[in-house]
C-alpha positions in Angstrom: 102.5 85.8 82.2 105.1 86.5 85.3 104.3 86.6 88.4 105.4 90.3 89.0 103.4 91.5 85.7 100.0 89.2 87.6 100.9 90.9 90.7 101.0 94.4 90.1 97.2 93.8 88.2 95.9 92.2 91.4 97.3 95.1 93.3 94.3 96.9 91.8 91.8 94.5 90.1 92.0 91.3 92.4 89.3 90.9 95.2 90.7 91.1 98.6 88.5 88.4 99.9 90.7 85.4 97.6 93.9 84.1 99.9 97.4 84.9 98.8 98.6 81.6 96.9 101.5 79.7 98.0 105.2 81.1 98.0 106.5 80.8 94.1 110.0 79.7 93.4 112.5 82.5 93.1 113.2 83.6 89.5 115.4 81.9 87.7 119.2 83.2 87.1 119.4 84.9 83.7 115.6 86.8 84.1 114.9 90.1 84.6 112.6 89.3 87.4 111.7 86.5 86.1 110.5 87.8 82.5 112.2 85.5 79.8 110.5 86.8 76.8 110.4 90.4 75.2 106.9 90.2 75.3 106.9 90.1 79.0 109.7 92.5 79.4 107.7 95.2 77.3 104.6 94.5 79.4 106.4 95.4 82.6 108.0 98.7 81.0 104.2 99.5 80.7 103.0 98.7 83.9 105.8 100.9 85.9 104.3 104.0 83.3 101.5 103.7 85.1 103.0 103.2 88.5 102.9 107.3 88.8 99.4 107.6 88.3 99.3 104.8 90.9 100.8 106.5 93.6 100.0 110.2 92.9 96.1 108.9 93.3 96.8 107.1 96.4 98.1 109.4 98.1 98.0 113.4 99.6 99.6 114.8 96.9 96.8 115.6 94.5 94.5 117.6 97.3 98.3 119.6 98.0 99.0 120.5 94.9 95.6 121.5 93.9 95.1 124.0 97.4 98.9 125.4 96.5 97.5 126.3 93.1 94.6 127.7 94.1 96.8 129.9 96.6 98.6 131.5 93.7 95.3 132.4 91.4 93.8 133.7 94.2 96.8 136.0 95.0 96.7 136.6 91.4 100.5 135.9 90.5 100.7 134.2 87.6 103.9 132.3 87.3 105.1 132.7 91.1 105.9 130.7 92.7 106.6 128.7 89.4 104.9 125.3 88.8 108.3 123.5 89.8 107.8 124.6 92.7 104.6 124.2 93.6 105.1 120.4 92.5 108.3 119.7 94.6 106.7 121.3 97.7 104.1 119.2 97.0 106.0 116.0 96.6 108.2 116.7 100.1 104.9 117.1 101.9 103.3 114.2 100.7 106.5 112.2 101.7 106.5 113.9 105.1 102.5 112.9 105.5 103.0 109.1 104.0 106.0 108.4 105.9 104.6 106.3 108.4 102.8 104.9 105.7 105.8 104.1 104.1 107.9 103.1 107.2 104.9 100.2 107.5 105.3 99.5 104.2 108.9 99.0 103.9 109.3 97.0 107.4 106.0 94.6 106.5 106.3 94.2 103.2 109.5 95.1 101.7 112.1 93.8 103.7 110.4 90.2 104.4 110.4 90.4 100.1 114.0 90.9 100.1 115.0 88.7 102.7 113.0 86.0 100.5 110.0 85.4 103.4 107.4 86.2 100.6 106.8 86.1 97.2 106.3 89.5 95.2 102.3 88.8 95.0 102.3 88.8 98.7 104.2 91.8 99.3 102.1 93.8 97.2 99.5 92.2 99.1 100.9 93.1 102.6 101.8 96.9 100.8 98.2 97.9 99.8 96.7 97.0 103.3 98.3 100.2 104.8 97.8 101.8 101.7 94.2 100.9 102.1 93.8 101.7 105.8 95.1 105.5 105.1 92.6 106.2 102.1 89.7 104.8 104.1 90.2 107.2 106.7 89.8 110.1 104.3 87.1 108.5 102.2 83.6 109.2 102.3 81.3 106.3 102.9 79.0 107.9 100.0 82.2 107.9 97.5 82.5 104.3 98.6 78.7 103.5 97.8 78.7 105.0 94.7 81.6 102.9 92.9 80.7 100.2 95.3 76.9 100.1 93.0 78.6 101.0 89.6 81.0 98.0 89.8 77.9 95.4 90.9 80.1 94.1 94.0 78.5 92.3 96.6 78.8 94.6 100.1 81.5 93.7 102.2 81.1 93.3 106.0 83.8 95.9 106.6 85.7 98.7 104.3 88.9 96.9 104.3 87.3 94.2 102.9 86.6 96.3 99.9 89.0 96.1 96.4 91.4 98.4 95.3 89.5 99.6 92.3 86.3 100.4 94.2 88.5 102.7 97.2 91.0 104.5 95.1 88.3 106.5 93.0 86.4 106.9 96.1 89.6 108.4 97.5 90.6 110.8 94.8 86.9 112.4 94.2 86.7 113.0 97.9 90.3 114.7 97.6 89.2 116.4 94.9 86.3 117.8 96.6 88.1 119.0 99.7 90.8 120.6 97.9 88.2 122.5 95.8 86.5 123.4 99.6 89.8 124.8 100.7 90.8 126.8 97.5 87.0 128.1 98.0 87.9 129.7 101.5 91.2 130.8 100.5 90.0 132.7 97.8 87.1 134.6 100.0 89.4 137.2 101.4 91.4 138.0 98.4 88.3 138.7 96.4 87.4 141.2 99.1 90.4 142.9 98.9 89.6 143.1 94.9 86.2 143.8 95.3 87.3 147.1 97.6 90.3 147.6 95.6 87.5 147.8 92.4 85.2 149.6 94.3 87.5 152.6 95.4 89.1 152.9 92.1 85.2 153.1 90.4 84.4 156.1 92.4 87.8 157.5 92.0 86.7 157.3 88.3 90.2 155.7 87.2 88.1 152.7 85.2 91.2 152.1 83.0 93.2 151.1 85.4 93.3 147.4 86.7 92.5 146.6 89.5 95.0 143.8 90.0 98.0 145.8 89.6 96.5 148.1 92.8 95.4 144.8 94.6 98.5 142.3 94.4 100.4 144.5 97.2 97.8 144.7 99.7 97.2 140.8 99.3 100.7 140.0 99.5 101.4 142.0 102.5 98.0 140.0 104.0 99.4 137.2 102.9 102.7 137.7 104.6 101.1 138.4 107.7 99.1 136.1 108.9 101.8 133.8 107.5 99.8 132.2 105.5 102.4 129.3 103.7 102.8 128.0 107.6 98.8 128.4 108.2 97.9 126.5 104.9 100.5 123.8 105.3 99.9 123.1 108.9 95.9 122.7 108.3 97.0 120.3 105.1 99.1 118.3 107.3 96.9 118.3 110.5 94.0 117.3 107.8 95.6 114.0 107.7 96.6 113.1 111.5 
């Protein structure tokens, strides 16, 4: 098979401790990237589907767009602000967070590719060490262990050292986990405001009445007021710094 189609499997699956191979001969003219048959071609198409999942799992987004969710069920608006929303906001942030990520990445990795100073297996290679570097710094060293034991891999002498497939489920459990921590204390003082909300309209005796419909003002206007979009964001940026 290609070398693009080997390199974006080892990108994932190879073991970090094995040296990059020589430089391969460019593709020849006529290729798509040097895939000749339609075999090839269609096996590429399917890799880059799976290129999303790829970088939505390596990266801030998923612990963003869970906490931005959370922040409109606790508020109790259904539909606002709409899910586009929530998902583009998302998407700008984690571009804002990974950019120096993505500055190394380009300047190490990219540009020596296109100038034709490495071969696509070793610019993948040279991408996923800053990758690497910015999910070990929010991973858990238990998260590690545990998919460190389940794969059977000999210990490595330091995290880097560790594959792909071992730190990027370690990295999106402990995402998951602090998202689901934050959306916890962002919904504790909206459900006091519907706990009193509940509580006054019970001994007012007006039981058919929801509660949510006398609630949503009050925590909009809290909402509003401590400012909380700038509050949330900044601690989801300054999270990662």
């Amino acid at each position: 098979m290609a070398i693009l189609i080997l390199a974006l499997i080892t990108f994932i699956f190879a073991d970090p401790s094995v040296s990059i191979a020589a430089p391969q001969p460019a593709p020849a003219t006529g290729t798509l990237f040097g895939l000749s048959t339609p075999l090839e071609i269609m096996v590429f198409i399917t890799l880059l589907s799976f290129l999303p999942a790829l970088l939505v799992m390596t990266t801030c987004f998923t612990r963003i767009v869970i906490v931005l969710s959370f922040i409109r069920q606790a508020l109790g608006t259904a539909q606002v602000p709409p899910t586009q929303v929530i998902v583009g906001l998302s998407l700008f942030i984690t571009i804002f967070v990974m950019s120096p990520v993505i500055d190394r990445v380009y300047t190490e990795a990219y540009l020596p590719y296109s100038n034709k100073q490495m071969n696509l297996e070793q610019a993948l290679d040279t991408a996923s060490v800053p990758m690497k570097e910015f999910m070990l710094k929010q991973t858990r060293e238990k998260d590690l262990a545990l998919f460190l034991n389940m794969s059977k891999m000999e210990r490595p002498t330091k995290p880097m050292d560790l594959s792909m497939r071992v730190v990027i489920p370690a990295f999106a459990i402990g995402e998951l986990k602090k998202a689901f921590e934050i959306g916890f204390l962002i919904y504790l003082p909206f459900l006091v405001i519907d706990m009193v909300v509940a509580s006054v309209l019970l001994s007012m005796g007006m039981m058919m009445l929801p509660p949510v419909m006398i609630s949503l003002p009050f925590k909009l206007l809290l909402f509003v007021l401590v400012d909380g979009w700038q509050l949330v964001i900044g601690s989801l940026v300054a999270g990662y710094r």
